[in-house]
C-alpha positions in Angstrom: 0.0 0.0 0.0 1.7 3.2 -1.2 -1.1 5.5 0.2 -4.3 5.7 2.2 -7.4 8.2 1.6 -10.5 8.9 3.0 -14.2 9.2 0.9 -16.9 11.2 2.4 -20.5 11.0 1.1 -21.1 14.5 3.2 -24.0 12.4 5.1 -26.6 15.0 6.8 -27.3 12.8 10.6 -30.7 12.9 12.1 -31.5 16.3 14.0 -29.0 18.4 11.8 -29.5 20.1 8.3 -27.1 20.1 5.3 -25.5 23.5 6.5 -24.6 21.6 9.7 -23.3 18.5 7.1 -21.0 21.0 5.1 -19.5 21.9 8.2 -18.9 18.7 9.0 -17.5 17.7 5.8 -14.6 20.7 6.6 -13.7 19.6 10.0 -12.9 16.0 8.5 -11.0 17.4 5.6 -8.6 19.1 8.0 -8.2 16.2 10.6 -7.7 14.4 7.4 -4.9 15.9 5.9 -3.2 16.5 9.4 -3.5 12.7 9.8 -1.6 11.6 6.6 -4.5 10.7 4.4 -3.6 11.4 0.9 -7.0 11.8 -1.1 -9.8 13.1 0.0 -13.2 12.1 -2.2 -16.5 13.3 -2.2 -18.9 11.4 -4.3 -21.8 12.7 -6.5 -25.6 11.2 -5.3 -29.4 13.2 -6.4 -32.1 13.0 -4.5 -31.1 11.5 -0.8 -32.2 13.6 2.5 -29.4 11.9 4.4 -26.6 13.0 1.3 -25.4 16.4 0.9 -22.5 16.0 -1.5 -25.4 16.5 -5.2 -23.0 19.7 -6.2 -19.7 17.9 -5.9 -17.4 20.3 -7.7 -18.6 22.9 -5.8 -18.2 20.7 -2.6 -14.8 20.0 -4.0 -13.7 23.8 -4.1 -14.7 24.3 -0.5 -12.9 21.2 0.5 -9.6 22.6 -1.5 -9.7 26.8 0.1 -10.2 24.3 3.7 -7.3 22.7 3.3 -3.3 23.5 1.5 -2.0 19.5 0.9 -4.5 17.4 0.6 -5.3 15.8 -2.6 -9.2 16.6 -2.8 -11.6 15.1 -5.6 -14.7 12.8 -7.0 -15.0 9.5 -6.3 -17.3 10.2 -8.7 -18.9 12.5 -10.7 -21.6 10.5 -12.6 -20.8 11.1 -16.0 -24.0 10.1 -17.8 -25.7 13.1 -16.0 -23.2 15.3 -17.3 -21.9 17.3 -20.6 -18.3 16.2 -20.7 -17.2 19.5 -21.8 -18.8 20.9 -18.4 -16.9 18.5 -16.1 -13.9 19.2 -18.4 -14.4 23.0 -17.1 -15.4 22.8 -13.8 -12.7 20.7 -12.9 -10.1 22.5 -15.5 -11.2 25.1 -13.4 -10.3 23.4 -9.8 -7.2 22.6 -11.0 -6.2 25.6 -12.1 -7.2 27.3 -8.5 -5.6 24.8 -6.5 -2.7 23.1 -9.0 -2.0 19.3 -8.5 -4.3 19.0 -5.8 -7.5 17.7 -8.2 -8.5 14.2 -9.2 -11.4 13.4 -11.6 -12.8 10.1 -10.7 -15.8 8.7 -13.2 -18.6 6.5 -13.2 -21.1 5.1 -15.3 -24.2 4.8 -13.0 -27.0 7.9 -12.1 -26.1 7.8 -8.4 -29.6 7.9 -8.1 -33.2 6.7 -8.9 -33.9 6.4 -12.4 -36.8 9.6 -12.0 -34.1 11.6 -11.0 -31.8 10.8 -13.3 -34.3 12.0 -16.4 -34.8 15.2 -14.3 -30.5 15.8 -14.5 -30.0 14.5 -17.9 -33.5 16.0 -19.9 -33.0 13.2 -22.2 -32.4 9.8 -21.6 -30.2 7.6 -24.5 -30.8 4.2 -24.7 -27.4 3.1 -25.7 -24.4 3.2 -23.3 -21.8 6.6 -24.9 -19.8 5.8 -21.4 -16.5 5.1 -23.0 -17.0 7.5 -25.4 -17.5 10.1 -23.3 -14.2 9.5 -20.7 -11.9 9.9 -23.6 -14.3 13.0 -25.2 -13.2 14.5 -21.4 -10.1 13.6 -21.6 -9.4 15.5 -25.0 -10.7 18.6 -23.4 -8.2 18.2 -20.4 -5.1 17.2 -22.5 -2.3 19.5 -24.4 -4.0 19.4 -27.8 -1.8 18.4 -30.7 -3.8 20.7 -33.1 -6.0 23.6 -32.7 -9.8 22.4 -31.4 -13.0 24.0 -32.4 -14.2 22.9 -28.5 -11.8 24.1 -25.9 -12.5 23.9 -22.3 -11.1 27.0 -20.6 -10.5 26.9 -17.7 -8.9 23.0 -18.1 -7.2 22.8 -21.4 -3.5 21.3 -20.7 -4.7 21.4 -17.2 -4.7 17.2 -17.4 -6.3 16.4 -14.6 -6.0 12.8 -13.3 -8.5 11.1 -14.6 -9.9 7.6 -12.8 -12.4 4.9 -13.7 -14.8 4.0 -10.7 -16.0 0.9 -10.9 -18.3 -2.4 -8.6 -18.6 -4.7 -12.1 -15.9 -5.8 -14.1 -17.2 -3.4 -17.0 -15.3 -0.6 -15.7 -12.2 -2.7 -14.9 -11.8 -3.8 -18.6 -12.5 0.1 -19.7 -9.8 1.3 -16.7 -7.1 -1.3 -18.6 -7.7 -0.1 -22.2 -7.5 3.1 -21.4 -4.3 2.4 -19.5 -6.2 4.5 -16.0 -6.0 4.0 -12.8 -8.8 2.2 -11.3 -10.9 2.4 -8.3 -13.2 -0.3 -6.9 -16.8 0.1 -4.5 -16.0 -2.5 -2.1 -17.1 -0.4 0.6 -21.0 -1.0 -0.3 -20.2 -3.9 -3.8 -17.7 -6.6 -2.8 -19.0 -9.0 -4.7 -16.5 -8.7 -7.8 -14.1 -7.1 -6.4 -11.5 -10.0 -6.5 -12.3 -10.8 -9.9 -12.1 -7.2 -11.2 -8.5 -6.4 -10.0 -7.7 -9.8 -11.8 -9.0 -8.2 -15.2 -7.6 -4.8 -14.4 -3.9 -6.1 -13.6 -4.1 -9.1 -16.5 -5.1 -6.9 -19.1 -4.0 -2.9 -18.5 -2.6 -1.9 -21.4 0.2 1.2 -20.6 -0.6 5.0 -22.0 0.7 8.3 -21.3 -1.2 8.9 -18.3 -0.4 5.3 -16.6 3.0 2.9 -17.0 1.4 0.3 -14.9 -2.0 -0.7 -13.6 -2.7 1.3 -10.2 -5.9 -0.3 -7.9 -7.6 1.6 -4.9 -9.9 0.2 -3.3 -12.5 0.9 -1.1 -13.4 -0.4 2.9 -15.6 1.0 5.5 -14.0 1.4 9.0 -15.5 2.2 12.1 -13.1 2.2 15.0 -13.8 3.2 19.1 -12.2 2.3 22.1 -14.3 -0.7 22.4 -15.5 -3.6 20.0 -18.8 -3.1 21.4 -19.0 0.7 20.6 -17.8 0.5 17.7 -20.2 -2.0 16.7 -23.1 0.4 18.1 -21.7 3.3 16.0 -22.1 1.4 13.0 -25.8 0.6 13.7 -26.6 4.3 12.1 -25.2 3.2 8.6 -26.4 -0.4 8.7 -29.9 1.5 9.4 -29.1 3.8 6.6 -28.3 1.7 3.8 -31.3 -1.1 5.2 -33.7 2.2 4.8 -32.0 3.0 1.0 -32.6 -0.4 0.0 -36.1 -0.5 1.4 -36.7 2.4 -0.7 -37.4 4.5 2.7 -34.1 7.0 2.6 -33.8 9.5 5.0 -31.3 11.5 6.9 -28.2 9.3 8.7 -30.3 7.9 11.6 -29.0 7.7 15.5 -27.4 4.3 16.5 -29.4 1.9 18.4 -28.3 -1.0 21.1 -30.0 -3.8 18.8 -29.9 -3.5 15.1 -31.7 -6.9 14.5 -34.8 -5.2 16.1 -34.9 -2.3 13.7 -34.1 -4.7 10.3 -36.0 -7.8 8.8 -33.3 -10.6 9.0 -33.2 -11.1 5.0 -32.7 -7.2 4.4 -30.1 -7.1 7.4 -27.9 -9.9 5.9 -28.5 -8.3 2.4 -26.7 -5.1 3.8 -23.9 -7.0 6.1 -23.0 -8.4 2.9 -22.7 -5.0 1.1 -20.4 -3.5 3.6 -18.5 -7.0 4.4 -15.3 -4.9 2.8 -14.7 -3.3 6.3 -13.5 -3.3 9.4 -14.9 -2.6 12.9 -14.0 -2.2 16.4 -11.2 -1.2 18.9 -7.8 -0.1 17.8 -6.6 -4.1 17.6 -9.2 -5.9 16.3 -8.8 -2.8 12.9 -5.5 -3.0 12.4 -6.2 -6.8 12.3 -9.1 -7.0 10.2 -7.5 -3.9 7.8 -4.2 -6.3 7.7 -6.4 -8.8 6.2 -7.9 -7.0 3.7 -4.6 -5.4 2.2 -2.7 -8.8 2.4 -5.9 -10.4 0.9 -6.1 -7.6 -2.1 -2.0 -5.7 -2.3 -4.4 -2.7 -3.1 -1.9 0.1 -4.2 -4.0 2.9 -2.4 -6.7 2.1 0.4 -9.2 4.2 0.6 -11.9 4.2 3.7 -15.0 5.5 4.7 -17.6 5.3 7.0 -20.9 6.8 7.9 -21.0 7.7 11.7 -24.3 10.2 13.3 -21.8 11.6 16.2 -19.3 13.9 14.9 -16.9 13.5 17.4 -16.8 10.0 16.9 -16.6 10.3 13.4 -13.6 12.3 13.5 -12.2 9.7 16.3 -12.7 6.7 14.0 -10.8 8.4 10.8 -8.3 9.6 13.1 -7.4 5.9 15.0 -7.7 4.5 11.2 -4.7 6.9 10.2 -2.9 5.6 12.7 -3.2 2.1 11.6 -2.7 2.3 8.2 0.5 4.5 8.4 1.6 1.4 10.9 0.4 -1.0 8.5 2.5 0.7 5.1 5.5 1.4 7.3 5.3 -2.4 8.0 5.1 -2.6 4.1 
């Protein structure tokens, strides 16, 4: 592991507003890149109460004048609800306000529910212009060889890193043609994930942006002083995500002492599965479960998350994960 980063979804907790979210979002940043963390990534979702990250570029900017090291980007920007030259120039624009600071991470899905995806996009295409559409991006953000009749300004020659975000192999085999680094969801998706890296690493072809195929992946982590309150802190996102997939999402709700008496068996073991890629409890039983998980996948980059109604225990957690994983790459 040559790095560890952080993802925030800028969740909004029950009994607080999306001003209070923001905020939030700001205070991690900064414990974030005082703790060593090398990314930071906010991810673009439409249409959740408990979600306050929608206007991720603009998140992004606030993230960046927060903080002066920190790598800050999107893990992702949906880029079927977006204009490619748009991206090109909002984060051609980022760039060129903080330099080397902005990644570009992309994905294929709406991030949301299909309604709200034909109120972003106006019209809907039934065929899949995905690939076309990264390297259309790309064009705007390179050093043209030739004078273009589209230029993205801010963001030409700005060249932005640009990554794939995948939880399918689809995106693994795009990440390895285009010779770009790839990032897998594990943190909610771990089904593939094993099977993914195999197709990424077997079959990335080089290019100018990438000599060699580069993997993050992505784990949940809640850590506390004890097993057991770690394991209640986590009741608020295993709540969450049970409510999303019920089709009942709200804010991020309080934890509770019994999750089993809040969540139908079938839908509990449905989401245990979905955040299996993680690792919860005191300072030991982490660092032993997050050992596991890089021995199990030599990830080149880690990068964790975690969705936690306290604040102060939020920024606990991230800050005892730090801790680990700089133990855990020192120990190579």
């Amino acid at each position: 592991m040559k790095y560890f980063s952080l993802l925030d979804l800028a969740p909004i907790p029950e009994g607080q507003t999306a001003s209070d979210a923001l905020s939030n979002s700001v205070a991690l940043a900064k414990l974030a890149e005082a703790s060593g963390y090398h990314r930071y990534w906010l991810a673009e979702h439409h249409n959740m109460p408990g979600i306050a990250s929608s206007s991720t570029a603009v998140l992004i900017a606030h993230i960046a004048a927060a903080t002066s090291t920190l790598r800050v980007g999107a893990g992702g920007i949906m880029l079927p609800n977006h204009a490619p030259l748009v991206v090109a120039e909002q984060f051609g624009t980022l760039a060129t306000l903080y330099p080397n600071r902005i990644d570009l991470g992309l994905g294929r899905a709406p991030g949301t529910d299909m309604a709200t995806a034909r109120a972003l996009r106006r019209h809907m295409s039934p065929e899949d212009g995905f690939p076309q559409d990264v390297q259309e991006l790309m064009g705007y953000l390179a050093v043209p060889d030739s004078p273009q009749r589209v230029r993205a300004i801010p963001g030409e020659g700005t060249q932005v890193p640009v990554w794939i975000l995948g939880s399918s192999l689809y995106g693994a085999q795009l990440a390895a043609h285009l010779g770009l680094p790839y990032a897998f969801a594990s943190h909610f998706a771990p089904a593939m994930l094993e099977q993914a890296l195999d197709v990424y690493r077997t079959t990335f072809q080089p290019s100018k942006a990438l000599a060699e195929p580069y993997v993050m992946m992505a784990a949940g982590v809640c850590a506390a002083d004890t097993d057991a309150e770690a394991a209640r802190l986590r009741t608020s996102q295993q709540l969450g995500f049970a409510r999303l997939r019920s089709g009942t999402p709200g804010k991020l709700p309080e934890p509770v002492d019994d999750v089993t008496q809040e969540v139908p068996p079938a839908v509990l073991e449905q989401v245990n599965y979905a955040l299996s890629c993680s690792a919860t409890g005191s300072r030991e039983t982490v660092k032993s479960q997050l050992s596991k998980i890089l021995s199990a996948h030599q990830p080149d980059e880690l990068m964790v998350t975690g969705m936690i109604h306290d604040q102060t225990a939020r920024l606990k957690s991230f800050e005892i994960a730090a801790e680990i994983l700089s133990e855990l790459r020192k120990a190579g």
